[in-house]
N, C-alpha and C positions, 0 to 999 in steps of 0.2 A: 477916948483913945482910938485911933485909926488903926481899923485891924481891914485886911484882905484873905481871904481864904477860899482858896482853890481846890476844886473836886474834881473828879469824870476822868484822872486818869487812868492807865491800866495797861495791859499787854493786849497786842491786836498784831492780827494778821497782815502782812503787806497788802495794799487793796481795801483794807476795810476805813470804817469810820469811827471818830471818837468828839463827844463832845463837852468840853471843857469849861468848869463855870467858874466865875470870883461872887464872892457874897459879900459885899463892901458894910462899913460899919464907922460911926466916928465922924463923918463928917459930910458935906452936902453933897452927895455922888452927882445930882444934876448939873451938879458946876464946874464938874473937872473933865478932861476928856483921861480916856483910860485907855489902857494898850495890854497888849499879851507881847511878852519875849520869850523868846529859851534859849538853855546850856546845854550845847552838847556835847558828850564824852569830849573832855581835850580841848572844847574850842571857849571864847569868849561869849560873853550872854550878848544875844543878835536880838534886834527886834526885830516883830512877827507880824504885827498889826497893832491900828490905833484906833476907836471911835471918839469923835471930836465932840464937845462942849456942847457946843451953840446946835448943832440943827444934830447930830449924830453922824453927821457923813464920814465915813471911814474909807481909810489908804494901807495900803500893803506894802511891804517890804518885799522885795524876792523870794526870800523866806516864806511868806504866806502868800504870795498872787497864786491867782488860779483855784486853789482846791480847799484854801480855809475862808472863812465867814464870820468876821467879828459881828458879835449882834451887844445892843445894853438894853435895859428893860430897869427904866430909873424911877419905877414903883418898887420894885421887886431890889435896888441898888446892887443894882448883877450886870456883869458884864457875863458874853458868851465866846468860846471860839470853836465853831464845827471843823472839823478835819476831817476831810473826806480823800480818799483815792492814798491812805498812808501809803508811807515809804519806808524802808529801812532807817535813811538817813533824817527820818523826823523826830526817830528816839535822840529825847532830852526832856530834862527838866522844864516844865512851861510858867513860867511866872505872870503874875496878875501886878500890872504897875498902873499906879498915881502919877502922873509926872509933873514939873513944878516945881516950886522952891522950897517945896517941905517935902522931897519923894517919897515914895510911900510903896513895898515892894511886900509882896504875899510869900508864903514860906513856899510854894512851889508845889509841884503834881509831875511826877514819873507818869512820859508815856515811853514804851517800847513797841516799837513795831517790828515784828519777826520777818525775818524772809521765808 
């Protein structure tokens, strides 16, 4: 069974940091590349960042240039996303995604960042 499960969220200061983990399960995490999205109040779920398959090199969205840092660690079958310098507007939900022909989406992690 393909299970994703997301931790590290929480309530944080504008300015500060938070770091966000998936703990993949089920299936050969070396083989897929994997990505973080999130929901925010009201909007459509946005992707966020992706690390890719074959060598790990990861791309950003708008959404995440600049201040987030996908990392995977495919002993440990973890993806990472640090978020550094929050914002108000980075409260939402952050999801942990599989992408591919069988998707594969984690139940998500509340972050809230206060002004």
């Amino acid at each position: 069974q393909v299970q994703l499960v997301e931790s590290g969220g929480g309530l944080v200061q504008a300015g500060g940091s938070l770091k966000l983990s998936c703990v993949t399960s089920g299936f050969e995490f070396r083989d897929y590349g994997m990505s973080w999205w999130r929901q925010r109040p009201g909007k459509d779920r946005e992707h966020v960042a992706t690390s890719t398959r074959s060598n790990g090199h990861t791309y950003y969205t708008r959404a995440g240039q600049g201040r987030f840092t996908i990392s995977r660690d495919n002993a440990q079958n973890a993806i990472y996303l640090d978020m550094n310098r929050l914002k108000p507007e980075d409260t939402a939900v952050y999801f942990c995604h599989r992408p591919g022909p069988e998707p594969a989406w984690g139940q998500g992690t509340q972050v809230t960042v206060s002004s």
